[in-house]
N, C-alpha and C positions, 0 to 999 in steps of 0.2 A: 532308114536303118543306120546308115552312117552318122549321122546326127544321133542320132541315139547311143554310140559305142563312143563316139566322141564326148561328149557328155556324161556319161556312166560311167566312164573311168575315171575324167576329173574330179566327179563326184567324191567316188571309190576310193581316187586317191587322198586327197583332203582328207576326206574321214579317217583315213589311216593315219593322218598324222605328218603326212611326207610333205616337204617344206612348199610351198607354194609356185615359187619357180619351176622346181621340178617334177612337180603332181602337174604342172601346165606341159610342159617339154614332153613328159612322157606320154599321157595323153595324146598328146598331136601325134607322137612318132606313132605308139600302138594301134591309131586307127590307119596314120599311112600304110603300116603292115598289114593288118586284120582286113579294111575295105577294100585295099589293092589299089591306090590312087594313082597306080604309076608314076612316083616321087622315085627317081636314082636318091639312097641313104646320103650320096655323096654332095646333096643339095642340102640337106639337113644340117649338118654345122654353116653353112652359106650362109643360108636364110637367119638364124640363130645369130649371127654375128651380122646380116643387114641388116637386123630389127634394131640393132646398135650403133648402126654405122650411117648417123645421121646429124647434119652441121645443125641441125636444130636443136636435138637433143645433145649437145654439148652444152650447155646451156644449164642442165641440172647441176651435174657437178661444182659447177662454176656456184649458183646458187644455194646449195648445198655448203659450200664450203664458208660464204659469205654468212648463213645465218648461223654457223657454229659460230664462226670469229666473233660475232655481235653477240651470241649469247656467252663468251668467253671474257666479253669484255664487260659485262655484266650491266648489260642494258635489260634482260628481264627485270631485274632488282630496281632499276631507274623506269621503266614501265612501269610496274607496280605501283611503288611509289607516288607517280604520276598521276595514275589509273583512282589511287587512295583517295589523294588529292583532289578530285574532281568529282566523284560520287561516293564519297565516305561519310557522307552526312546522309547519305539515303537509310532506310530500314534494309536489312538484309545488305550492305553495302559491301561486304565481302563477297558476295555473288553477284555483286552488279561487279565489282573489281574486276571478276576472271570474266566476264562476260568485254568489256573496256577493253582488260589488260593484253585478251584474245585478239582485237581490232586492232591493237597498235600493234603487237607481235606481228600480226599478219604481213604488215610491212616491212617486215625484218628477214623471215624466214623462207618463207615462200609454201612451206611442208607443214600441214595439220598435224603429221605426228611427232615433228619437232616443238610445235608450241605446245602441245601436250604435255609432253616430258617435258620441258624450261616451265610451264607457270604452275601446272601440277604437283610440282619438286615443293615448290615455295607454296602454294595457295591451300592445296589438298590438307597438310599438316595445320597450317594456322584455319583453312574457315573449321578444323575438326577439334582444335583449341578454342574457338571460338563458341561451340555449342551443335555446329552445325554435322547433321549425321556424314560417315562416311562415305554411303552409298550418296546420298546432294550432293555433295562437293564430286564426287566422280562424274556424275551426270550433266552438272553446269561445265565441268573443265573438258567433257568431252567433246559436247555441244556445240559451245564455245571456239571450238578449235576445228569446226568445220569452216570457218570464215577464213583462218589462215591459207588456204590453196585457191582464194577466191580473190580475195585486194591483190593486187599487184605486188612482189613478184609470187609468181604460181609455177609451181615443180610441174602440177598435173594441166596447167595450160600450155607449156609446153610439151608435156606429152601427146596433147591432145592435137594442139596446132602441127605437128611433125607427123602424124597420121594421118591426118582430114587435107593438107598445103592449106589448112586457113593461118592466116597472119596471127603472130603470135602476141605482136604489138597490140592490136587490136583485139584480141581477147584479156589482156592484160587491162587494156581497159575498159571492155566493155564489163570487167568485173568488180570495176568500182562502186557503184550505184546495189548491185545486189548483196554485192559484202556489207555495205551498211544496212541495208533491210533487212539481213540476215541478224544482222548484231542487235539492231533498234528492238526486234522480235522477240528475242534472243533476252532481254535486259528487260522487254513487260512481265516477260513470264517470270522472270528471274525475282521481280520486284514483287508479283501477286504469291508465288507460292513461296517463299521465303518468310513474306508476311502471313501467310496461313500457317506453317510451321510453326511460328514465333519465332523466326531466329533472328537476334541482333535486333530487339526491338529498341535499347538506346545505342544512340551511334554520337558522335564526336560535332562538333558544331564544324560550318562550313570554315576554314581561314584563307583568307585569300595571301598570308606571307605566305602557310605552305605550299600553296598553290604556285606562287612565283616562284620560289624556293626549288620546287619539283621539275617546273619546267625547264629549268635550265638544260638537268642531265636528263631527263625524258624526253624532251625532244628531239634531242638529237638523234633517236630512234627514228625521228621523219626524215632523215638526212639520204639514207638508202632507196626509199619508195619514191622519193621529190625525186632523186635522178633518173630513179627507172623511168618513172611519167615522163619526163621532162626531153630525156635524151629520144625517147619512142615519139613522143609529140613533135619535137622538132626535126625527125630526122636524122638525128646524129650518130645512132647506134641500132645496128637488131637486138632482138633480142637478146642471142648468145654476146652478142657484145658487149651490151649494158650487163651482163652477169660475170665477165670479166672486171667492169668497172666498179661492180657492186662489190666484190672482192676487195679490189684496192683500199675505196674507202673506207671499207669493214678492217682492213687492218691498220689504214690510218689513224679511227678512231679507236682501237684495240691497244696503239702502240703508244700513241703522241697523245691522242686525246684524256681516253682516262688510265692509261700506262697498264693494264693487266696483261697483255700479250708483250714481253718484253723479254721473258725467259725462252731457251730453247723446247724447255720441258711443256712451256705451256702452249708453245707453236707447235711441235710434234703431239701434242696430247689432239689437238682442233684438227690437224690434216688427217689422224688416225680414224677418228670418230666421223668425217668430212670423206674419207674413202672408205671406208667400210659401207658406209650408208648409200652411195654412190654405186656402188659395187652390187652392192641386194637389189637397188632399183633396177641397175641396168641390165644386171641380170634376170629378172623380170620382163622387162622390156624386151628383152631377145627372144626369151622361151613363149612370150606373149604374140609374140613374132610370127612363130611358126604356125605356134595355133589359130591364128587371124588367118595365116598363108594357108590351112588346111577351111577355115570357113570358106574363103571364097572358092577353092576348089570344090566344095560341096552345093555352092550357089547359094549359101545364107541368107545374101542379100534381096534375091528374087523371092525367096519363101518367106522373108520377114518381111517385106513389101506386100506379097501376095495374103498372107495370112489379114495383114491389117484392114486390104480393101476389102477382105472378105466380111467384115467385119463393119467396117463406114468407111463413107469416102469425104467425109470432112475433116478435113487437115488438122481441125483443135483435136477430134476426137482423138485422131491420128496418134497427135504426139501426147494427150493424156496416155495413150495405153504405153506407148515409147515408155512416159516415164515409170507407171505402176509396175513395168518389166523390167525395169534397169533397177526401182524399189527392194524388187522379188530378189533379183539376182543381188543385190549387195548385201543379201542376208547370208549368203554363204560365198561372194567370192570378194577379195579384198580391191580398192578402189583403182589400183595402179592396176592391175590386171583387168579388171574389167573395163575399164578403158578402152586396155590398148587391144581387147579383144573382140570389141564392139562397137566402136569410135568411127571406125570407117564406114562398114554399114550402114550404121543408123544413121551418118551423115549423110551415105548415099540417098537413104529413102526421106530425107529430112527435104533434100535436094528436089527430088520428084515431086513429094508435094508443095512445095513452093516457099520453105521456110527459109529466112536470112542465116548464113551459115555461121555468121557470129552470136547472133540470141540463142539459136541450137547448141550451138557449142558450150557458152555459158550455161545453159539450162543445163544440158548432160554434165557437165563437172561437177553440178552444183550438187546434182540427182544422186550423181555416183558417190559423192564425196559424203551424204547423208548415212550411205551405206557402212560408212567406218564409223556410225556409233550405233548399229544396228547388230544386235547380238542376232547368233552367235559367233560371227565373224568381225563382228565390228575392231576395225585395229588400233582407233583413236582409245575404245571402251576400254581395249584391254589392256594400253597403256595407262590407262588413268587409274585403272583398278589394282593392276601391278604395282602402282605409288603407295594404293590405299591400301592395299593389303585385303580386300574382300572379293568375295567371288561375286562374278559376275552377272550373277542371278540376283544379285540383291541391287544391283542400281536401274533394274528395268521399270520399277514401278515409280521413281523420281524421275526416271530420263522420261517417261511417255509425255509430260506436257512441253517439253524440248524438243523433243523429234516432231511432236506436233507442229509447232511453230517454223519449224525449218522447211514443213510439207506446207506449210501455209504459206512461205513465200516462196515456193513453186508456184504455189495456184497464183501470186498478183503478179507473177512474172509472166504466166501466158498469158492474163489476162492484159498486162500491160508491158510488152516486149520492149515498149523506148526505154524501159527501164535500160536495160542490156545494150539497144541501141544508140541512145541519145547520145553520148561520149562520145565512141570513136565516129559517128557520123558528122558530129560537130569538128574534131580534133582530126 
């Protein structure tokens, strides 16, 4: 019955419109009142402010701030560029772009709704100059921008790693290998239904000057991600502390490199947009907080466990339903929240059946992170559509062989976990 009031008014609230942090917060409180869980009110701002108070998740802001700098200094436009330069002799080669353009972003930003809004600004206008409908161009840029919280650095793998104590290193890389499956997938489909639409059926011959040309300033976009790996592989830094270092260099190359952060106007414009955005998360994280601390008061964990055996006790089976539930649920609650409202649990029961805590881990971000291009909640869609200017309803039937393709590399991921493993057990 408590599960049911807990839930029904999350519901209830969403629906009404009430901002997601606080439809979560409330929620939790009104069942501590209504079922009687014996919670003192005076534990409720506590717990709201632990769910924050944690040296791991220091770690976002720092990264948060580092991919504003990089998109300020206009390394999307040198992505692009790059991205052009490399598959711009393909059919459809504008949607293999933002499918590329997404992969190398990824290493910049850390946040799926940040590469959203930086390639969708720039990409959504030209593939809709180029022929291509506007509801396409929303569905590839959304799709697309599920890869960014998966390469290294990842906002939601440290959220994840700071709830589960798995190693954040370690998820960072064991999401190397799936972010490209994800992309490789991501770029067939891109190429078959592009080519069925007829879009961009001639395209520019390949030139290898631009090509050189491009790389100059596009790669330096690898300069951020080579340190993360690099400092996490050798040791040199945690997490939160290569997201200090990812900073630095993001203003080096901002300041020195290609000179666009060099005004005060344009340094207070990046920390604005860099705490603001900070600030929604972690307020999320807090209120996500409470209602995780109200799950385990109701024993979630023992009921999603027991519900499953009841059901099979073979461990694939196991975690197929794990994911088609975490599928369900990203249809109506957004990715940062379900996370942190679920992450623990399911790692506990991940645990009992005998799963590696790091391929779990990566599978559920990847799981969750599908959910923000899943209407009607999806947050990536509705950035991308907010670009385009159309409703939402209209990019469902181009996103379905996209969202496909991203449940299909669910499926070769349980089928074949070294994917997720091989990295950090080698490194």
């Amino acid at each position: 019955m408590e599960m049911l009031i807990l839930f029904g008014l999350l519901i209830l609230f969403l629906a009404m419109g009430i901002p997601v942090a606080v439809s979560i917060g409330i929620a939790a409180l009104g069942t501590i009142l209504v079922a009687d869980l014996s919670v003192p009110l005076s534990l409720v701002p506590r717990q709201i402010f632990g769910g924050m108070n944690s040296y791991a998740l220091m770690a976002v802001p720092f990264f948060v701030l580092a991919g504003e700098m990089m998109n300020a200094a206009g390394v999307t436009q040198r992505i692009i560029r790059l991205a052009l330069a490399v598959v711009g002799h393909i059919r459809g080669s504008l949607a293999q772009v933002n499918v590329l353009g997404s992969l190398m972003m990824s290493g910049v930003s850390g946040s799926g709704a940040a590469d959203t809004a930086a390639l969708g600004t720039v990409l959504i206008p030209e593939m809709a100059k180029k022929g291509y409908s506007r509801s396409y161009a929303v569905a590839v840029t959304a799709a697309s921008a599920t890869i960014g919280p998966i390469i290294p650095p990842s906002v939601l793998f440290v959220v994840y790693g700071s709830l589960t104590n798995v190693s954040v290193g370690a998820l960072f890389l064991g999401g190397v290998l799936p972010g490209i499956l994800m992309g490789a997938l991501l770029m067939v489909v891109a190429y078959y239904t592009s080519r069925r639409r007829g879009y961009q059926q001639k395209v520019a011959k390949f030139s290898w000057s631009e090509l050189g040309a491009a790389a100059l300033g596009g790669l330096v976009a690898a300069v951020v991600p080579t340190i993360i790996v690099g400092a996490i592989f050798f040791g040199i830094a945690t997490a939160t502390e290569v997201g200090v270092i990812a900073v630095v260099v993001s203003m080096l190359l901002g300041v020195v490199a290609f000179g666009r952060l060099r005004g005060m106007r344009e340094l207070t414009g990046v920390l604005t947009r860099a705490l603001t955005t900070s600030a929604a998360i972690l307020l999320i994280i807090g209120t996500s907080g409470l209602f995780a601390n109200v799950l385990t008061r109701l024993q979630f964990q023992g009921m999603l466990l027991d519900t499953f055996l009841s059901i099979s006790t073979n461990p694939t089976v196991i975690l197929i339903m794990i994911v088609v539930s975490l599928l369900v649920l990203g249809l109506f609650i957004d990715v940062t929240p379900l996370l942190i409202m679920f992450a623990a649990p399911l790692a506990a029961v991940a645990s009992e059946i005998g799963y590696d805590p790091i391929f779990f881990g990566v599978l559920v971000v990847i799981t969750a992170t599908i959910g923000a291009v899943t209407p009607p909640v999806g947050g990536y869609l509705i950035i991308a559509s907010g670009i385009a200017r159309i409703p939402l309803t209209q990019t469902v039937r181009p996103l379905l062989p996209f969202w496909l393709s991203l449940v299909a590399s669910l499926g070769i991921l349980i089928a074949f976990p070294q994917l997720v493993t091989f990295i950090p057990s080698v490194l």
